[in-house]
N, C-alpha and C positions, 0 to 999 in steps of 0.2 A: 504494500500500500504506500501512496503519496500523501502527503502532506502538504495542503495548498493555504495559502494566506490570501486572504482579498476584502472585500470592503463589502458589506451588505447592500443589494440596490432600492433598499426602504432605510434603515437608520443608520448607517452609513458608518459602523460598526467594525472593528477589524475581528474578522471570525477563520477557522480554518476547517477544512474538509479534507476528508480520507478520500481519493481518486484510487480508481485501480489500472496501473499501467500496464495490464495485460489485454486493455481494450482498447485499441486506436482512437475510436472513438465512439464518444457517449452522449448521451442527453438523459437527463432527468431531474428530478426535483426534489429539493431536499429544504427543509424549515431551517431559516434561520436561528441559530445557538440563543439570538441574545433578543430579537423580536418577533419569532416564531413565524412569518411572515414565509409563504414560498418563492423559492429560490431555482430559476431554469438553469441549472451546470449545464455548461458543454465544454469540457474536457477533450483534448487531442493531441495523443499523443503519438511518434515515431521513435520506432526500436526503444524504448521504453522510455524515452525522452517526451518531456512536458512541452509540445511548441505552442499550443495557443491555448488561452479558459477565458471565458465570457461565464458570466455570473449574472442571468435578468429576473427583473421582476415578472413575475406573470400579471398580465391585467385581468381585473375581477369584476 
């Protein structure tokens, strides 16, 4: 597992997420740690390297 640092896109929070670098690439959603608020991850990674993450709010 990875470890990622980024900034919530509701309270603007520094939080971190476990990625798993065994999947190029992912989408999913996961509640923010600190305003429980959902979170669109997309994670992409090559050869087990982190190249891009976007972290959105989903609209409600």
């Amino acid at each position: 597992m990875y470890e990622h640092f980024f900034q919530c896109p509701y309270c603007w929070e520094d939080i971190s997420m476990l990625i798993d670098p065994s999947i190029n690439r992912q989408v999913y959603v996961e509640d923010c740690e600190v305003c429980c608020n959902p979170i669109e991850v997309e994670p992409i990674f090559e050869n087990s390297e982190l190249m891009a993450f976007e972290a959105r709010s989903i609209e409600q």
